[in-house]
C-alpha positions as CSV (number, residue, x, y, z in Angstrom):
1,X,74.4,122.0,119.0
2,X,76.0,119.7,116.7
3,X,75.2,116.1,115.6
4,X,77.2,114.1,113.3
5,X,75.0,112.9,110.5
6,X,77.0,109.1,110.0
7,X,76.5,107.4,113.3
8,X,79.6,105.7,113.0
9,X,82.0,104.5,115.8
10,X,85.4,103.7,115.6
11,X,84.7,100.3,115.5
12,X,82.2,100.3,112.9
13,X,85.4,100.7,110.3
14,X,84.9,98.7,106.8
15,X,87.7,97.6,104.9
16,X,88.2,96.4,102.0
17,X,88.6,92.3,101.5
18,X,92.4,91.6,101.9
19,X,93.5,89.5,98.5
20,X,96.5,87.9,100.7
21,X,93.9,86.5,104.1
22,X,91.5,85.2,101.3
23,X,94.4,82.7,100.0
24,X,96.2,82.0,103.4
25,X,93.8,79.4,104.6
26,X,94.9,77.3,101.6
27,X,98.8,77.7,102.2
28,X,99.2,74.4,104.4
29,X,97.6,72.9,101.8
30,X,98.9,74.2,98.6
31,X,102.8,74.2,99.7
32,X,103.1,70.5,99.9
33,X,101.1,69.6,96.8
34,X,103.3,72.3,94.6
35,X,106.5,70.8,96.2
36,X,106.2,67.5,95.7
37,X,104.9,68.0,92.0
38,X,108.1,70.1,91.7
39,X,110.4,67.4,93.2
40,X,108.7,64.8,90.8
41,X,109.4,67.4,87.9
42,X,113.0,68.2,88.8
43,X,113.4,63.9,89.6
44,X,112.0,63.3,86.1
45,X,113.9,65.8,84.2
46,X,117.5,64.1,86.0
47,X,116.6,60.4,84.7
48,X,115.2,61.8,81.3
49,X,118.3,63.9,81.4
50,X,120.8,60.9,82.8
């Protein structure tokens, strides 16, 4: 007879942390916020510039 020594299912598998799904609960955040600091950048740089 043969027994299998891990005792581990196929729905017992561990992965590693994903780098991308710990960020993407910030993205509806963090889009708006970069954008408009980039259109005030790019708005500042035309009247400096004009």
């Amino acid at each position: 007879m043969s027994t299998h020594a891990t005792g581990q299912s196929h729905g017992d598998d561990q992965y590693p942390p994903d780098g991308v799904e710990a960020i993407v609960h910030a993205v509806p955040l963090v889009l708006p916020v970069a954008g408009g600091i980039l259109i005030f950048l790019l708005a500042f740089i035309a009247v400096y510039m004009a």
